[in-house]
Phi, psi and omega in degrees: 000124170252133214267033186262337186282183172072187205261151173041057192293142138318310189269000163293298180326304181298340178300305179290005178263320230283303196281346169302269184334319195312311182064033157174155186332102179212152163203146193298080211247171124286127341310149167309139163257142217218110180269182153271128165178094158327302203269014179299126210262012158296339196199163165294149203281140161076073172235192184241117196239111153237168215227132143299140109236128188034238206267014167233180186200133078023111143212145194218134212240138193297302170227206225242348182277341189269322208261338152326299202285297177270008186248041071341291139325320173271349186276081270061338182232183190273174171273341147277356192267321140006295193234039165278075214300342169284298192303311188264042143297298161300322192280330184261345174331288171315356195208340184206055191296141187274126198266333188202186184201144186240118193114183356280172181230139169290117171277146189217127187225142157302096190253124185116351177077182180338250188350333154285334192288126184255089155316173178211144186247168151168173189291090175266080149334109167263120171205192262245114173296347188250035202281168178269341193269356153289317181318316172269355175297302190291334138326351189229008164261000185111121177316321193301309185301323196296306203293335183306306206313310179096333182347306230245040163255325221291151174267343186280196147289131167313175164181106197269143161249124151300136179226120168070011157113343208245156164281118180247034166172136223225120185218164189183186189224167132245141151338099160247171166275182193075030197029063187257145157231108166252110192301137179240141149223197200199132176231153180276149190299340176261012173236022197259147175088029186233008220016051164280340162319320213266321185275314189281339157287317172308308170322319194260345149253039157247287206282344174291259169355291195295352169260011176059035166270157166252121188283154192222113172247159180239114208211130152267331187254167175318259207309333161294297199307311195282335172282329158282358165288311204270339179288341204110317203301155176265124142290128175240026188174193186179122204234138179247135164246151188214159198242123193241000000 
């Protein structure tokens, strides 16, 4: 199936947001195409960042011995083979080895909008994203999770479930461009495995929709991944940063 058809593609939107971030001229072609661009928002500045969407890949590189090296790699391996961090790892030993890596993580888009979206109901506090009871939700899971979460990022509203007075699970968006909302959630560790992920994320992609955003959630471990499934989102890509 090719999933570039039908009206308002997700992986179209999503391509133009992808290639928008890239911060020079790149498009999402068979052979991958593969830049220079230091200042690129794919990855941490001076990593290497690629980016999947459906049947192509992005990639863009801190300087030109990086980007050699990896317009090598894509000439050899697949576009899903890309953003394997073993396959292009071995591929790259010889010429540029890779020290570290962040990913992958699956990007998952409502592809159909609204008519895709599986709501989840349950009792949502909307409230300030720069509220004081998110502020002690994230204070009390830790920085590492908090920072993981993006919460105390977020442009939208919060929208919390309370439990006992406390927020124990947290959901929100930030404004990216190309009119995108990249969903941030958070559930506190001892409320986890309850679908509360599912009712605070649901909350927070309904207001992404009624402003006419494309909700974007981006997830690495399994159980992020089964909840955006279930809400509807597809994956349809997938992004890797690697340290050469």
């Amino acid at each position: 199936m090719d999933m570039t058809s039908g009206p308002a593609s997700a992986v179209t939107h999503a391509r133009a947001l992808w290639t928008e971030l890239a911060g020079v001229p790149v498009e999402f072609t068979t052979p991958t195409d593969v830049v220079v661009a230091p200042g690129s928002l794919l990855c941490p500045p001076g990593w290497a960042g690629i980016v999947r969407i459906g049947d192509a890949a992005v990639v863009t590189a801190p300087d030109a011995r990086s980007a050699d090296a990896l317009g090598e790699a894509a000439r050899i391996l697949s576009y899903g083979e890309l953003t394997d961090p073993v396959r292009l790892g071995v591929s790259l030993s010889g010429t540029a080895p890779v020290l570290d890596v962040l990913g992958p993580a699956a990007l998952c888009y409502l592809d159909g909008g609204r008519d895709a979206f599986v709501p989840a109901s349950g009792p949502v506090e909307q409230v300030a994203g720069d509220g004081s009871a998110l502020k002690a939700m994230l204070a009390g899971v830790g920085k590492d999770e908090a920072d993981e979460s993006g919460l105390d990022e977020i442009s939208s509203p919060a929208f919390l479930l309370v439990d006992g007075g406390v927020a124990v699970a947290a959901a929100g968006y930030l404004s990216w461009p190309r009119s995108v909302a990249h969903l941030c959630v958070l559930v506190a560790p001892h409320h986890r495995r309850r679908g509360l992920a599912g009712i605070v994320a649901s909350a927070a992609v309904s207001h992404a929709l009624d402003a006419g955003l494309l909700p974007q959630w981006r997830a690495r471990p399994y159980p992020s991944r089964r909840v955006a499934a279930a809400l509807g989102f597809r994956e349809l890509g997938a992004q890797l940063s690697v340290r050469m």
